[in-house]
C-alpha positions in Angstrom: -47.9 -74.1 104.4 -48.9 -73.3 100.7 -50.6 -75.3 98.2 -50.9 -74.9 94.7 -54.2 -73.4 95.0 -52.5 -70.4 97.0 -50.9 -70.4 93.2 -54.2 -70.8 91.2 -55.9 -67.6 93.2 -53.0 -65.4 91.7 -52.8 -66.0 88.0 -56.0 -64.1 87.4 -53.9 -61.3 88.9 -51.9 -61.3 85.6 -53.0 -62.6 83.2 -51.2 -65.7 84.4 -47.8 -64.5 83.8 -44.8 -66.5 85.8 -41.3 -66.6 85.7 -40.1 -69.8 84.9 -36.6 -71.1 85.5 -34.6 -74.3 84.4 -31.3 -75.8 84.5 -28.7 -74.8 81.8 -26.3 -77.9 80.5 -23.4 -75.4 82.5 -25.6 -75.7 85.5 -26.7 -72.0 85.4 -30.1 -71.1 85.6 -32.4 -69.6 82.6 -35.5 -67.8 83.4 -38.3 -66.6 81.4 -41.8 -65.2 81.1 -44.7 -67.2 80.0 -48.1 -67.4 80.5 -49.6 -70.7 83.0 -52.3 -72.1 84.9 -53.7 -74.7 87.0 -55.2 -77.8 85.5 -55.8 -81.5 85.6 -53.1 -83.2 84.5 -54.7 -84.6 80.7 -53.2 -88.7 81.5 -54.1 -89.3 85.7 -55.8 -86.4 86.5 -53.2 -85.0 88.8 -53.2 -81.1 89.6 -50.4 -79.9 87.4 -48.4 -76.4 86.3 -49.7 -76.5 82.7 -47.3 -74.0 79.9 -47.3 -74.0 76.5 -43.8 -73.3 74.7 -42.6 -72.8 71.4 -41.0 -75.8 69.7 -37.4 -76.0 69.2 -36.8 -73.1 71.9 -33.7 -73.9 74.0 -36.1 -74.3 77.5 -37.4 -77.1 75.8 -34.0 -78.8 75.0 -33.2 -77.8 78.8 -36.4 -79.8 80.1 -35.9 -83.4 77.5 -32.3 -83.3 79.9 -33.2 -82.2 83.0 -36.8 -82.6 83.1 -37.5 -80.0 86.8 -38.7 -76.6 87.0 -39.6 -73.9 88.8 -42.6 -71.3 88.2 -42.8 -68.1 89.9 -46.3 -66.3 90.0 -47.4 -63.0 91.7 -49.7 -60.4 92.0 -48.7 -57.2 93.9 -46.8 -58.1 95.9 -47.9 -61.9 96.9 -46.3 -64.8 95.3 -46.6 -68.6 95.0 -43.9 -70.6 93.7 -44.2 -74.5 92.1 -41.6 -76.8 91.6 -41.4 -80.4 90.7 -40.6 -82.7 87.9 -41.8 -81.7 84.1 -43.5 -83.8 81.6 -43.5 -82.9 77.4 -46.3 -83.2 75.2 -46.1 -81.9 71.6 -44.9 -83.1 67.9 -41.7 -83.2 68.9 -42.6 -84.5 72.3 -44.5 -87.7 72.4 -46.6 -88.7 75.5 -48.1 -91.6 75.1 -52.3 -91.4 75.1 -51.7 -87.7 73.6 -52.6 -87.5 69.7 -52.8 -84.8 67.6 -55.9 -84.2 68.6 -55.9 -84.2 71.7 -52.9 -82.2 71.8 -54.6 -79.8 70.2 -57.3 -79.3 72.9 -54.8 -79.4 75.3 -53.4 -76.5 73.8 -56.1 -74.8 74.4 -56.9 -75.9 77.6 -53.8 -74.9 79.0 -54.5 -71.5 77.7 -57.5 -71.2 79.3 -56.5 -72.2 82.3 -54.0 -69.4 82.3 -56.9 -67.0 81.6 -56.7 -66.9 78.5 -59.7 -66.1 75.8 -59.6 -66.0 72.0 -62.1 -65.2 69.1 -61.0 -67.6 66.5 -59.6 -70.9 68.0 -58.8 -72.0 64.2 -56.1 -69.7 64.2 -55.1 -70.2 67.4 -55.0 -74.4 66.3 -53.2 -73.1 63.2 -50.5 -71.1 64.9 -49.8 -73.8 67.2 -49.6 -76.4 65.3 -47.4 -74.3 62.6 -45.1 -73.1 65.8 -44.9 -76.5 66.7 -46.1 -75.9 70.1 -45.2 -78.2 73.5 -47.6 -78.3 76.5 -45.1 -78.5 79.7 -46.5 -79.9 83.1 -45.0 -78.7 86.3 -45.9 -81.6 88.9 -46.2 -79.7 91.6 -43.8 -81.3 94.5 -43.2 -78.2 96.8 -45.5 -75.1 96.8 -44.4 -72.2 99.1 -45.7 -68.8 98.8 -44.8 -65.3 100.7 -45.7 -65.1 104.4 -49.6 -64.5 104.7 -50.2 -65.9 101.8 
């Protein structure tokens, strides 16, 4: 049986890259590439899928509907997949206990936790906040993986 540190050991295998996938309003799926990584969940502490996504991107209007998704990571050829209910945390996302502040260390946190490293976090801030970026939490309710994983 997986667990979603079977997905945590894989997303220094690429740069943190997963597929994820959510419902369409037609009830077709839409999948994607981001970047994403393990982290505690910034409210209760809970280990979480954390992404960051683009504001006003159509995955985002997919998740305020049907907030569920599932994230695909792998290196070679293992694999670890999370799915579970999603949470929204941005400017045009309230949560409650997340300011702007916070949300902008979140940010950055979720980035790191994806493996990600960067030599002038102003700009990064700036971009983020200009792109009016979301932070997206997968909570992880099923976690299966390849066989010998």
């Amino acid at each position: 049986m997986a667990d979603i540190e079977d997905f945590r050991r894989l997303i220094a295998g690429d740069h943190g890259l997963v597929v994820v996938s959510t419902l369409r309003d037609n009830g077709t799926i839409a999948s994607s590439v981001v970047n994403a990584g393990v982290l505690p969940h910034p409210l209760t502490g809970e280990t979480v899928v954390g992404m960051v996504f683009r504001g006003g991107i159509r995955k985002v209007g997919h998740l305020r509907k049907r907030p569920y998704a599932n994230v695909v990571i792998r290196s070679g050829w293992q694999w670890a997949a999370a799915e579970g209910r999603t949470e929204l945390a941005g400017p045009d996302d309230p949560m409650d206990g997340i300011d702007a502040e916070r949300l902008r260390l979140l940010l950055r946190e979720i980035f790191t936790a994806a493996g990600g490293t960067h030599d002038d976090f102003d700009a990064y801030d700036r971009v983020m906040r200009e792109e009016r970026r979301t932070a997206v939490f997968v909570h992880p309710d099923r976690v299966y993986a390849n066989p010998g994983q």
